[in-house]
N, C-alpha and C positions, 0 to 999 in steps of 0.2 A: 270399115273403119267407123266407128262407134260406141258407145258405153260398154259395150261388151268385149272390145277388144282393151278395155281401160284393167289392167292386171292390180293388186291393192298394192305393191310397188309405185307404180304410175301413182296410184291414188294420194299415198302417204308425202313425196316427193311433193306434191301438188299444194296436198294441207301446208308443208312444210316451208316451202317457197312463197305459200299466202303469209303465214309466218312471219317469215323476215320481212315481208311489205309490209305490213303493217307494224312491225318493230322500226321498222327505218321512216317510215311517216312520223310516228308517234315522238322517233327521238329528233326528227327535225321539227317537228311542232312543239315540240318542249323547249327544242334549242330558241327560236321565234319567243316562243314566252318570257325567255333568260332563265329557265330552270335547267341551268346546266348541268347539276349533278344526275337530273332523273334521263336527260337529253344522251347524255355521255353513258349512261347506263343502259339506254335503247338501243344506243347506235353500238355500243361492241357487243350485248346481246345477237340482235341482227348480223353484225360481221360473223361471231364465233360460230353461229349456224350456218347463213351462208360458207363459212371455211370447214365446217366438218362436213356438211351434205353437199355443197356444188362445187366441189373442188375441182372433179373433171367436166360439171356439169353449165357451166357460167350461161351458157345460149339456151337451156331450161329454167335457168334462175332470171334471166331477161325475159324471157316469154311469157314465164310464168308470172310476174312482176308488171309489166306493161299490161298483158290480159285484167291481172285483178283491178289494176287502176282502170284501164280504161271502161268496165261496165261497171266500179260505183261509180266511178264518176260522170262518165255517160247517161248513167239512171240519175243521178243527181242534177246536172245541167239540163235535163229535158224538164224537171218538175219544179228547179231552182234555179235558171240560168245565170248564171254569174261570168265572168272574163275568164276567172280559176280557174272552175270549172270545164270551161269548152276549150281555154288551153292546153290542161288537162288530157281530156278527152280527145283533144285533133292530135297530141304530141303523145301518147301510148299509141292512137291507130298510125301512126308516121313509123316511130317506134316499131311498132310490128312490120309493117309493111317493109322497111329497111332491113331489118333483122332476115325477114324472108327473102328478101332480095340478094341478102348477102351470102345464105347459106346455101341458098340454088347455084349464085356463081361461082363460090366456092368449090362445091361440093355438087357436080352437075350428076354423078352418077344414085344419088342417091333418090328414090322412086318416095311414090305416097307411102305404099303399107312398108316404108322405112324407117318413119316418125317415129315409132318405140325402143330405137338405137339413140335418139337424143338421149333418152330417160339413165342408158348406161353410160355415156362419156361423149362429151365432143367429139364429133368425125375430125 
């Protein structure tokens, strides 16, 4: 399990899912400014991606989403400590670890070199 087993399916999904994080940042930090038109135009950009690419995929589009936040913002709180920031950062790795937590009890029969069935639909 490694770069190599990463298929450009996986990979695109990936870009994809960084995507909407950062479109649903961008429209809640606009929304925060009171620029609600550009705010409102972030966040269903973000929605209508998330609704065409994770439709069966929601537990990749969380992962994928909590991962990106948690190492900028992790790399950002180590060199710019702020409360944000290490909130932030402890609430994506909680995030993850729940997420994990949940799809092992869920889902006990599912093994490591299983992880590439997230990628095509929710178990």
């Amino acid at each position: 399990m490694g770069l190599q087993d990463v298929t450009p399916r996986i990979a695109l999904l990936s870009v994809i899912g960084w995507a909407v994080t950062i479109l649903f940042i961008m429209g809640g930090v606009s929304l925060w400014r009171r620029e609600y038109g550009r705010g409102v135009l972030f966040l269903a950009l973000g929605a209508g991606m998330a609704l065409i690419f994770f439709r069966r995929r929601k537990i990749v589009l969380a992962i994928t989403g909590l991962s990106f936040i948690l190492v900028n913002a992790g790399l950002t709180a180590v060199f710019h400590p702020s409360a944000m920031g290490i909130l932030a950062t402890a609430g994506s790795a909680a995030g993850l670890y729940l997420i994990a937590r949940w799809v092992t009890r869920n889902h006990p029969n599912l093994r490591k070199s299983d992880w590439q069935t997230l990628f095509d639909h929710d178990p």
